[in-house]
C-alpha positions in Angstrom: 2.8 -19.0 -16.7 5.5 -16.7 -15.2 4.4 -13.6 -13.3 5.0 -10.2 -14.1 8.7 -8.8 -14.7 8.7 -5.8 -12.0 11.1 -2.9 -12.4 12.5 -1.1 -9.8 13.1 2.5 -9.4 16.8 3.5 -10.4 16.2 6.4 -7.2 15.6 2.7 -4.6 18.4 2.6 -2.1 21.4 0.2 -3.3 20.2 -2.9 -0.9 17.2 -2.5 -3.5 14.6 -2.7 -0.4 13.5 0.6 -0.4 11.7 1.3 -3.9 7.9 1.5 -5.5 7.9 -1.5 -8.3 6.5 -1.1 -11.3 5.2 -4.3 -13.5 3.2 -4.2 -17.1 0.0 -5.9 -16.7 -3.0 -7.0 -19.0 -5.0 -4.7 -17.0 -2.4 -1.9 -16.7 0.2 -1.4 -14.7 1.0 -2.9 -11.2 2.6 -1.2 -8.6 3.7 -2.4 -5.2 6.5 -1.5 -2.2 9.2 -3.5 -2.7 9.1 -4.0 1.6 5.4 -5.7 0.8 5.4 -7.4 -2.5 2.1 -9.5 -1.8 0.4 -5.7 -1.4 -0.3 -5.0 -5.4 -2.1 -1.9 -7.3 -3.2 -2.5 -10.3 -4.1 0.5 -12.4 -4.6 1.6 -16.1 -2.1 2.5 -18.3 -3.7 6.1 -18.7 -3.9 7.1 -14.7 -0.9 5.7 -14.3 0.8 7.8 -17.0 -1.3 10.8 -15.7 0.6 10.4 -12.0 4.1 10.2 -13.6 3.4 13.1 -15.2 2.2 15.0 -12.2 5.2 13.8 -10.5 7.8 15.2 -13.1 5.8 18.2 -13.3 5.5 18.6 -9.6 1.5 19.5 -9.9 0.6 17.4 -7.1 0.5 20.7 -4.7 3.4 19.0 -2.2 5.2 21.3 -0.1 8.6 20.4 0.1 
Protein backbone atom coordinates (compact mmCIF):
# COMPACT_ATOMS: atom_id res chain seq x y z
CA UNK A 1 0.00 0.00 0.00
CA UNK A 2 1.69 3.27 -0.93
CA UNK A 3 1.93 6.03 1.66
CA UNK A 4 0.43 9.28 1.60
CA UNK A 5 0.99 11.84 -1.50
CA UNK A 6 2.38 14.98 0.53
CA UNK A 7 2.19 18.41 -0.93
CA UNK A 8 4.39 21.05 -0.41
CA UNK A 9 3.88 24.63 0.18
CA UNK A 10 4.23 26.69 -3.17
CA UNK A 11 5.89 29.68 -0.41
CA UNK A 12 9.04 26.42 0.45
CA UNK A 13 12.31 27.78 -0.65
CA UNK A 14 13.26 26.44 -4.35
CA UNK A 15 15.73 23.55 -2.94
CA UNK A 16 12.17 22.37 -1.64
CA UNK A 17 13.80 21.82 2.03
CA UNK A 18 12.36 24.45 3.77
CA UNK A 19 8.36 23.84 3.77
CA UNK A 20 5.44 22.41 6.17
CA UNK A 21 3.96 19.20 4.07
CA UNK A 22 0.64 18.57 3.90
CA UNK A 23 -0.81 14.89 3.10
CA UNK A 24 -4.74 13.68 3.12
CA UNK A 25 -5.14 11.00 5.50
CA UNK A 26 -8.05 8.53 6.68
CA UNK A 27 -7.80 10.24 9.90
CA UNK A 28 -7.43 13.87 8.49
CA UNK A 29 -4.76 15.52 7.47
CA UNK A 30 -0.97 14.96 8.11
CA UNK A 31 1.41 17.55 8.53
CA UNK A 32 5.18 17.41 8.93
CA UNK A 33 8.62 19.69 8.24
CA UNK A 34 9.92 18.72 5.26
CA UNK A 35 13.67 18.90 7.27
CA UNK A 36 11.96 15.87 9.63
CA UNK A 37 9.68 13.79 7.57
CA UNK A 38 9.64 10.85 10.18
CA UNK A 39 8.08 13.74 12.76
CA UNK A 40 4.14 13.54 11.50
CA UNK A 41 0.79 15.44 12.85
CA UNK A 42 -2.02 14.05 12.23
CA UNK A 43 -5.08 16.09 12.64
CA UNK A 44 -8.92 16.35 11.55
CA UNK A 45 -9.99 17.70 8.61
CA UNK A 46 -12.13 20.44 10.62
CA UNK A 47 -9.06 21.87 12.92
CA UNK A 48 -7.01 21.72 10.26
CA UNK A 49 -9.35 23.80 8.09
CA UNK A 50 -9.96 26.10 11.21
CA UNK A 51 -5.92 26.98 11.26
CA UNK A 52 -5.81 27.75 7.56
CA UNK A 53 -8.36 29.97 8.00
CA UNK A 54 -6.89 31.76 10.97
CA UNK A 55 -3.76 32.03 9.03
CA UNK A 56 -5.39 33.78 5.94
CA UNK A 57 -7.34 35.83 8.19
CA UNK A 58 -4.38 36.65 10.38
CA UNK A 59 -6.53 36.00 13.77
CA UNK A 60 -3.82 34.19 15.40
CA UNK A 61 -2.87 37.56 17.46
CA UNK A 62 0.97 37.39 15.83
CA UNK A 63 2.85 40.59 15.90
CA UNK A 64 4.64 40.89 12.95
Amino acid sequence: MPGPQWLKSSYSDSGGNNCVEVAPVRAGVALRDSKRPAHVIVTGRASFDALVESLRSDSLGTDR
